[in-house]
C-alpha positions as CSV (number, residue, x, y, z in Angstrom):
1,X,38.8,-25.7,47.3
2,X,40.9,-25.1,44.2
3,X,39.5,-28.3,42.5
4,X,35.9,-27.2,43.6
5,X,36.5,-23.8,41.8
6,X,37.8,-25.5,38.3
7,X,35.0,-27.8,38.7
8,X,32.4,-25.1,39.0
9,X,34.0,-22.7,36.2
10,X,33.6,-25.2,33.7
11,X,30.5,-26.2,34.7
12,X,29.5,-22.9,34.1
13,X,31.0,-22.4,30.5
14,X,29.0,-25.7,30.3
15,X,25.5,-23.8,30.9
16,X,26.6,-21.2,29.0
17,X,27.3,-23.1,25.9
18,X,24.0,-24.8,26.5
19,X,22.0,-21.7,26.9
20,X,23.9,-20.6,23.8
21,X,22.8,-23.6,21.8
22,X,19.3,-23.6,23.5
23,X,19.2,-19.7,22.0
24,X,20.4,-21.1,18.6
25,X,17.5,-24.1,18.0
26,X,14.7,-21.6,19.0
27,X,15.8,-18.6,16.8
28,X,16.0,-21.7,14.2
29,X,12.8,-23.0,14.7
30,X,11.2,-19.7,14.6
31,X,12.1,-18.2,11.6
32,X,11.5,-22.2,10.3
33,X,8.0,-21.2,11.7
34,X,7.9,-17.7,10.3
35,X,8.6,-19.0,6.8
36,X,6.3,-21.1,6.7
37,X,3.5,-19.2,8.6
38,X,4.3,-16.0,6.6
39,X,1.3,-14.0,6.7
40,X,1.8,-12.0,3.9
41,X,2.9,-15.1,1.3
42,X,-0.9,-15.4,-0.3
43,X,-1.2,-11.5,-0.3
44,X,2.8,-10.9,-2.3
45,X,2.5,-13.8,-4.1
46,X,-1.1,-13.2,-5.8
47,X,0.7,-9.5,-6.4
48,X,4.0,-11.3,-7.9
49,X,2.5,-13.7,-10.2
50,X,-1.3,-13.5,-11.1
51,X,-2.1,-12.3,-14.2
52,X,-5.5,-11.6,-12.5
53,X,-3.5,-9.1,-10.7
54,X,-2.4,-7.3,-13.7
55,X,-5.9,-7.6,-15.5
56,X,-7.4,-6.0,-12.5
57,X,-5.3,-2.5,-13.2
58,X,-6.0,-3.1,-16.9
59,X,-9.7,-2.8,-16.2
60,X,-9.5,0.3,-13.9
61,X,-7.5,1.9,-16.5
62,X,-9.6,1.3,-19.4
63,X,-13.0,2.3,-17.3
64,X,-11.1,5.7,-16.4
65,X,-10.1,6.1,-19.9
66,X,-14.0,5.4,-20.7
67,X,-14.8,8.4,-18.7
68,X,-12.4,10.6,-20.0
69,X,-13.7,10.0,-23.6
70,X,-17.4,10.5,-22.5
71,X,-16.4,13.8,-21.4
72,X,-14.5,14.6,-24.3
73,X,-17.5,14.0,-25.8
74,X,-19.9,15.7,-24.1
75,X,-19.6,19.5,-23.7
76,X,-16.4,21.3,-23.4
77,X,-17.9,24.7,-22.5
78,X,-17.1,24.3,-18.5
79,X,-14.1,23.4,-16.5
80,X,-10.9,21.9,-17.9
81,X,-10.5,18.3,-17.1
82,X,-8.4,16.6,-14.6
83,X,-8.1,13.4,-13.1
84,X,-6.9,13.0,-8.9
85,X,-4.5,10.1,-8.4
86,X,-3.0,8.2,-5.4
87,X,0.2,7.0,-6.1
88,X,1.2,3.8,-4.4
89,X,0.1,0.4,-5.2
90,X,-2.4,2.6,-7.9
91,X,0.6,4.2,-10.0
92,X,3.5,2.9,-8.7
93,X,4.1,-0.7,-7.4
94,X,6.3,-1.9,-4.7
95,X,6.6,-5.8,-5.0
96,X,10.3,-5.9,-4.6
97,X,9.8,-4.4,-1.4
98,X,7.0,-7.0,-0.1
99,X,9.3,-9.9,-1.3
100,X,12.2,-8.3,0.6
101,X,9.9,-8.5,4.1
102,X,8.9,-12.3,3.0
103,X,12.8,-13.2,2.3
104,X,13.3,-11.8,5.8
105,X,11.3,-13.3,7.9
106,X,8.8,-10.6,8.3
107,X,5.4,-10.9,8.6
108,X,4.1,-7.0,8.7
109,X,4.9,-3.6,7.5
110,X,8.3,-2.0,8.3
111,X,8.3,1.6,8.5
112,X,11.9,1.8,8.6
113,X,12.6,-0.3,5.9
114,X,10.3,0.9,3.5
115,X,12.0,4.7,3.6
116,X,15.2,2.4,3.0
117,X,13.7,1.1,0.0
118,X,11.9,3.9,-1.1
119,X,14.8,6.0,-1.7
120,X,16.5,3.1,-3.9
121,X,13.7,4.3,-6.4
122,X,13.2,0.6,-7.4
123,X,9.4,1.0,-8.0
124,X,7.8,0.2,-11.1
125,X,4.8,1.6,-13.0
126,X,1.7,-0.8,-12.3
127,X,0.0,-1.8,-15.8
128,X,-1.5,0.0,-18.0
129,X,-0.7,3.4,-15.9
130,X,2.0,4.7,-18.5
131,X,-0.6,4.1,-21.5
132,X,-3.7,6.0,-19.9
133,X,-1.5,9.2,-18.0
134,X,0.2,9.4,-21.6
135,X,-3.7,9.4,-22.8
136,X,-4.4,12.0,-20.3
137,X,-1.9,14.6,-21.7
138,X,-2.3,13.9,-25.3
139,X,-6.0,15.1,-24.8
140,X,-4.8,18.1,-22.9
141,X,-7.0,16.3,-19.6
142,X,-4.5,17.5,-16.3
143,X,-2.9,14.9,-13.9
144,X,-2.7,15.7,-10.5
145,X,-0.6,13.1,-8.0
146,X,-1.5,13.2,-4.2
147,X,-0.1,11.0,-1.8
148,X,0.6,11.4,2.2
149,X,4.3,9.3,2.1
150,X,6.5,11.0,4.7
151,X,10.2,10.1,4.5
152,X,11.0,13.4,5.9
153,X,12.1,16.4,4.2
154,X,13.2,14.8,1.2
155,X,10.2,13.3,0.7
156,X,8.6,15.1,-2.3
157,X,12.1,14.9,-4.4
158,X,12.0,11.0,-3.7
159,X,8.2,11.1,-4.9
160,X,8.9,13.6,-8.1
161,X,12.0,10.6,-8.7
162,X,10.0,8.1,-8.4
163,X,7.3,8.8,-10.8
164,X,9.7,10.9,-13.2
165,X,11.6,7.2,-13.6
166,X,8.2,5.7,-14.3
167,X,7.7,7.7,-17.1
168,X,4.9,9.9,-15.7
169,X,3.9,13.0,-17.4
170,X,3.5,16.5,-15.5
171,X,5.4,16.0,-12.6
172,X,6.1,19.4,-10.7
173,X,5.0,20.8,-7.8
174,X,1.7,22.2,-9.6
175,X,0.5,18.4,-10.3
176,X,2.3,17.1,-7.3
177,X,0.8,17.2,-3.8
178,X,2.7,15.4,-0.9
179,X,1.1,15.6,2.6
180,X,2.9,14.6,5.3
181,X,1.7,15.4,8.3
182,X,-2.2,13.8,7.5
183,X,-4.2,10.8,5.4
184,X,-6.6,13.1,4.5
185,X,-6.3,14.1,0.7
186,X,-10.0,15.7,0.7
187,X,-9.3,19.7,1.1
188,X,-6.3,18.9,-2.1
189,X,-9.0,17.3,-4.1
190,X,-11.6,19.9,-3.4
191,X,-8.8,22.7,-4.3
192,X,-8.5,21.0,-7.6
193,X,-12.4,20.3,-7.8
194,X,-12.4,24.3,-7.9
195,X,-11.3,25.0,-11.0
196,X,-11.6,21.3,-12.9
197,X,-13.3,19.2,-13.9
198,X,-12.5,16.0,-12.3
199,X,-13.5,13.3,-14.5
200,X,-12.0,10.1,-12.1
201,X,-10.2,9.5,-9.0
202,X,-7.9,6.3,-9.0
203,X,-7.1,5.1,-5.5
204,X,-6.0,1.5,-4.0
205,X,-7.9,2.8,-0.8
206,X,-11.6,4.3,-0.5
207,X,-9.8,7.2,1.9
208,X,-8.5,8.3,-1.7
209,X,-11.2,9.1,-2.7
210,X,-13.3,10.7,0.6
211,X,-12.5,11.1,3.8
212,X,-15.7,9.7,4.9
213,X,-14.7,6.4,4.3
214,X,-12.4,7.3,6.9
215,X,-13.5,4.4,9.9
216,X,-12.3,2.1,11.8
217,X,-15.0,-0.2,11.6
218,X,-15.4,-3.0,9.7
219,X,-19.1,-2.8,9.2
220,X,-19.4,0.6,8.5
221,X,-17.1,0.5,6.1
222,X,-18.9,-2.3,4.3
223,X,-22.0,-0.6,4.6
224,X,-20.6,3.1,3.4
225,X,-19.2,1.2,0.2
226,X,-23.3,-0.4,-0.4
227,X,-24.3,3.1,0.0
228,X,-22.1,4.9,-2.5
229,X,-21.8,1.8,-4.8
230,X,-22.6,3.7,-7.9
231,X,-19.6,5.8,-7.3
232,X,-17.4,3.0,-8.3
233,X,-16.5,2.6,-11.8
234,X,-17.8,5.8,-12.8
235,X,-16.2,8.6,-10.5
236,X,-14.0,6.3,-7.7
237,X,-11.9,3.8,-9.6
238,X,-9.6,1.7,-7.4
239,X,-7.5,-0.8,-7.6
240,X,-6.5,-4.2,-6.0
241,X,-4.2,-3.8,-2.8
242,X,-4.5,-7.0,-0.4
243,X,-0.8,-6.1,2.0
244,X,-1.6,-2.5,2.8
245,X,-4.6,0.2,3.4
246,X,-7.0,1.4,5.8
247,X,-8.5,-2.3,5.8
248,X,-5.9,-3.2,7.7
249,X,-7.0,0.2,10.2
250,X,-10.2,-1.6,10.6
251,X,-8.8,-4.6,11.7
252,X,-5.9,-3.4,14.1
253,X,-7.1,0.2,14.8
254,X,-3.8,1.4,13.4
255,X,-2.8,0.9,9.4
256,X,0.8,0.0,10.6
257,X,0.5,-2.9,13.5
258,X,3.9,-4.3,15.4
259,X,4.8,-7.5,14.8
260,X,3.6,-9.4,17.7
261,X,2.0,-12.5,18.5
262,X,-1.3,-10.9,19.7
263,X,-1.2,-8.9,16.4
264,X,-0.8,-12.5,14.9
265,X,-3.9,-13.6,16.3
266,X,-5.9,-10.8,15.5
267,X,-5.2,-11.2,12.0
268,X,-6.4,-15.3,12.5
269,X,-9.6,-13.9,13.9
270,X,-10.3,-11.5,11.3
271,X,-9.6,-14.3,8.4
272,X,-11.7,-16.4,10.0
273,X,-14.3,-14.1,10.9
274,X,-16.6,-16.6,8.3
275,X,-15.0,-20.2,9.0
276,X,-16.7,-23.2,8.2
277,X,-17.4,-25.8,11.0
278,X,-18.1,-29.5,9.5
């Protein structure tokens, strides 16, 4: 009996080193998987190296800055003016962050995180934003910065830090508007709209700029976009954002999906909603 007991205890710590090992390969395998099935690596690293990237805020820049100088122009008997801004991915980008989720091993947004990294104040101004803000307030044209971050109650000291390290000009709590509790930035805008003259809005998403775009479906989003297409590049200017916005909404139904297999697959169906079959 005493041999049969031995016999089965090590047998046991047998199993267990197996199950151990068993554990060890498939966590190794799937982050060997993960790395190289990273969903985001196309998305971060078109945002960390093209220049196209950085040409793309260039051009939305300059075409606000166009506007601005065609109302300069024109009369200056009526409202003061004023531009409406979003402020991540538009003023303020976050690649460090995206690169820290690929280095990881994740594949989606992490809300947790991102208020980690958010309070490191490691953003950095996306280009060509210094230049035409600097514009702004050289021609006495008003800046006002909405965004709906929430990192609790210190989230509009973390915002004022992070665009006061950027080099941003008028940042106090006249300018800057931080709603937490709600996405939708239209009864701010149309406060402002009130007494200004808003020349441009700058967004990386089309809910910066109305909350009608405000969907969840694909094709009505796509159709809303024909519909006011004359908007863009004269009063909407927005700017490239390929890991984060309300596109993602449309896809998921939620702008922040899990990380889950079967949110994994959704994302394969919607990039090959158009596939070519040879």
């Amino acid at each position: 009996m005493i041999w049969k007991l031995e016999y089965e205890g090590k047998d046991m710590q047998k199993n267990h080193f197996l199950m151990k090992l068993i554990f060890a390969l498939i966590t190794a395998i799937t982050s060997d998987l993960l790395a190289q099935q990273n969903n985001l690596s196309y998305s971060v690293a078109w945002k960390q190296t093209a220049a196209e990237h950085r040409a793309l805020y260039h051009q939305g820049f300059n075409i606000a800055r166009l506007q601005i100088e065609l109302a300069l122009a024109g009369d200056r008997e009526g409202k003061p003016l004023a531009i409406i801004s979003d402020i991540d991915e538009t003023l303020l980008l976050a690649n460090d962050y995206w690169g820290y989720l690929i280095a990881n091993g994740e594949d989606f947004f992490n809300d947790d995180s991102w208020d980690r990294w958010v309070a490191e104040n490691n953003f950095v101004p996306s280009p060509g934003s210094q230049e035409f803000l600097n514009y702004c307030q050289s021609n006495n044209v008003e800046v006002f910065y909405v965004t709906n971050r929430d990192q609790g109650e210190a989230t509009f000291a973390l915002v004022e830090r992070n665009l006061i390290s950027a080099g941003f000009p008028m940042v106090d709590r006249e300018h800057l508007t931080v709603l937490r509790e709600t996405s939708n930035k239209e009864e701010v805008q149309n406060t402002i709209m009130e007494e200004y003259n808003v020349v441009a809005m700058l967004g990386d998403n089309l809910n910066d700029f109305s909350r009608v775009f405000y969907l969840t479906d694909i094709e009505q989003r796509e159709s809303l976009v024909n519909e006011k297409r004359s908007d863009f590049g004269n009063k909407f200017v927005i700017f490239p954002n390929p890991t984060d916005g309300h596109w993602i909404r449309a896809i998921f139904g939620e702008s922040e999906p899990s990380a889950t297999q079967e949110n994994r697959q959704i994302l394969r169906s919607a990039a090959t909603r158009s596939a070519w079959q040879p």
